[in-house]
N, C-alpha and C positions, 0 to 999 in steps of 0.2 A: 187779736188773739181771742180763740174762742177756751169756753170750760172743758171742752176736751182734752185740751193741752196740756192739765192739770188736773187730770182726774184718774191717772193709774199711776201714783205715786207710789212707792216706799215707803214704809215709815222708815222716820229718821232722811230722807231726800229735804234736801235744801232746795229751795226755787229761787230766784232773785224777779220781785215782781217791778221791781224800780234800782234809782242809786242809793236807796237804802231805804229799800222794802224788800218783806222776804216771808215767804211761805213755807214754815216750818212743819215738814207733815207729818204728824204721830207723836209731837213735841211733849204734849202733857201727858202721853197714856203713861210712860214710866213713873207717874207720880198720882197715876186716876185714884190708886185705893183711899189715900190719906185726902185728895181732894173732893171726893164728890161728899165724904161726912162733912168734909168741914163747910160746904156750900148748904150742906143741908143747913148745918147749923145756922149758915148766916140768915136762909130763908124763915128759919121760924122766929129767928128773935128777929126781923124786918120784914113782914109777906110782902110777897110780889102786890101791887097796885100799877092803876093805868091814867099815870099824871095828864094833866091838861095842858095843852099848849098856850103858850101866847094867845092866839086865835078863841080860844075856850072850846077846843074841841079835845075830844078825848083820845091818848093815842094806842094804837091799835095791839103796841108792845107791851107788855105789862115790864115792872121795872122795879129795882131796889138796889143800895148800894151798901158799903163796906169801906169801911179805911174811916183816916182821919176826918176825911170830909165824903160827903153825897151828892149824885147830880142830881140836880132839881128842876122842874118843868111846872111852872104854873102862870097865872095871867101878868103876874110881874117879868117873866121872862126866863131865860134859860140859866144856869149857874151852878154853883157847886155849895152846900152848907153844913155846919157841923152835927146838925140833927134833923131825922125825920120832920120835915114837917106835919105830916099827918099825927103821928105819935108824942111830938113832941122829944122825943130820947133820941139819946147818941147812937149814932150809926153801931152798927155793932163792928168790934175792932177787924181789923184785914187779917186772916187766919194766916200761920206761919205756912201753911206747905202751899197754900195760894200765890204767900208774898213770896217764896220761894224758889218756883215753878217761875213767877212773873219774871224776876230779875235775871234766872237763869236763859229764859228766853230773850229777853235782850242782848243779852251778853251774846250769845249764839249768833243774833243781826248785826255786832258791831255796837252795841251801847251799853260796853260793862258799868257803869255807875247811875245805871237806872235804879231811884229810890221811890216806886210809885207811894202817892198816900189815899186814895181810893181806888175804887174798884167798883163800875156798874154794872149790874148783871141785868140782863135782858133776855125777857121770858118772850118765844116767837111759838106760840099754837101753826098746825096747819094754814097753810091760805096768810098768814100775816106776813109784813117783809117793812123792809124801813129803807122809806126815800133816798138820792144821794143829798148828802149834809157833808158838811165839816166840822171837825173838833177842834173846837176854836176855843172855847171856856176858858182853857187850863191859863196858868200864868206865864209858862215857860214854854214855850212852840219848840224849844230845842230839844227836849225830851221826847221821847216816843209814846207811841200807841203800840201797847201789847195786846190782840182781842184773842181770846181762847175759845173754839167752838168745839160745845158739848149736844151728847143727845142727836136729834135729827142733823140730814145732811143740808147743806144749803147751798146757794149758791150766790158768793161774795162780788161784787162788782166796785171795783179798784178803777176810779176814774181818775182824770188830771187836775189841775189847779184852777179849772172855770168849770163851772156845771152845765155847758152846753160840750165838754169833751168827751167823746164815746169810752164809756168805761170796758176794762178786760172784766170777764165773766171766769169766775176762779170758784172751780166746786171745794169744798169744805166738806171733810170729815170729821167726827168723833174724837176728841184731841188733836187738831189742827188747832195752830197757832201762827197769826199774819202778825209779822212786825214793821212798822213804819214810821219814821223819821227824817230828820235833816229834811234833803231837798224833797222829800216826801210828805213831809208831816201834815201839808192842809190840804193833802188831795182827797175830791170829794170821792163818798163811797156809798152802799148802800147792800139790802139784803132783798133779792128777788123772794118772792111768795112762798113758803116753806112746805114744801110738796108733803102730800097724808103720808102718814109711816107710823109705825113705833118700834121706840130703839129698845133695846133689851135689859138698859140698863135706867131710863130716865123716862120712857114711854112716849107717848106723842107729842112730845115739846123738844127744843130744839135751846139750849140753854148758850151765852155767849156772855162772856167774862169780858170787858176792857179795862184794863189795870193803866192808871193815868199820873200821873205829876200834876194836883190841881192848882195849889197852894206853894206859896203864900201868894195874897193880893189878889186872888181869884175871883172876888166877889161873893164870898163865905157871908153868910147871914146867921 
């Protein structure tokens, strides 16, 4: 399947991308007013940075996070902690209309008793895009993956459970939200190169919310 498939959506149109995955399209714009202040805010009390990998290379995503806990990327390796490292300070707390928004969109995929306690936000300039990975950190794999895409459009690619499976190609709007879980939860994924644009409301970046279950046992430092 190709991104055309999925690209003259409705808002509010439900898609089932798996047995429990699902592309929720226009999911957060009922809640954009109260959300994007409250993003702003998380940005200034944490600015976007471009952690290092394992590897000691720098990654191309700029990144910050929210909640109880933060994901974290440096030569120690991948994980989730309760304070900025760079800052030293506590993540700043998961806004109510965010954690709101989050849980309401699980519930919508089949996962009413998602309690996320962070939330990473990933900043993608033009031309950036992120490898297929998997979400493996968290402690709980039974919990889902809620990713919220703001600002530019992009195009999501939704692979299988080996990273040599051909992923679907799934365009993303402006308040599109993909939810994934159960037999879903470790399929790898990724974000092809975020084509030049500016959005009207957020400008040439392409903003992406993942609201997680990290904790407890997660490897918190």
């Amino acid at each position: 399947m190709g991104a055309d498939l999925f690209a003259a959506l409705d808002a509010g149109t439900r898609l089932r991308m798996g047995g429990q995955a699902w592309l929720l399209h226009g999911f957060a714009l009922a809640a954009i007013d109260d959300l994007l202040p409250a993003l702003k805010d998380v940005i200034r009390a944490a600015p976007f940075r471009h952690m290092t990998t394992p590897g000691g290379l720098a990654m191309s995503v700029a990144t910050t996070s929210c909640g109880a806990l933060g994901w974290v990327s440096d030569r120690r390796g991948y994980r989730y902690a309760p304070r900025d490292p760079a800052s030293g300070r506590e993540w700043p707390a998961l806004p109510a209309p965010m954690l709101h928004m989050a849980m309401a969109a699980a519930a919508a995929a089949g996962f009413p008793d998602f309690q996320p306690d962070a939330c990473l936000i990933n900043r993608y300039r033009p031309g950036t895009r992120l490898s297929l990975h998997q979400d493996r950190d968290e402690h709980d794999m039974a919990e889902p993956i809620v990713s919220v895409s703001l600002g530019l459009p992009a195009t999501f690619l939704f692979g299988g459970l080996a990273r040599s499976d051909r992923p679907v190609r799934v365009a993303l709007a402006h308040g599109d939200v993909v939810v994934w879980g159960g037999v879903d939860r470790l399929r790898f994924h990724g974000v092809m190169p975020v084509a030049p644009g500016v959005h009207p409301q957020l400008g040439a970046q392409r903003i992406n919310l993942t609201f997680r279950k990290a904790g407890p046992g997660s490897g918190a430092a």
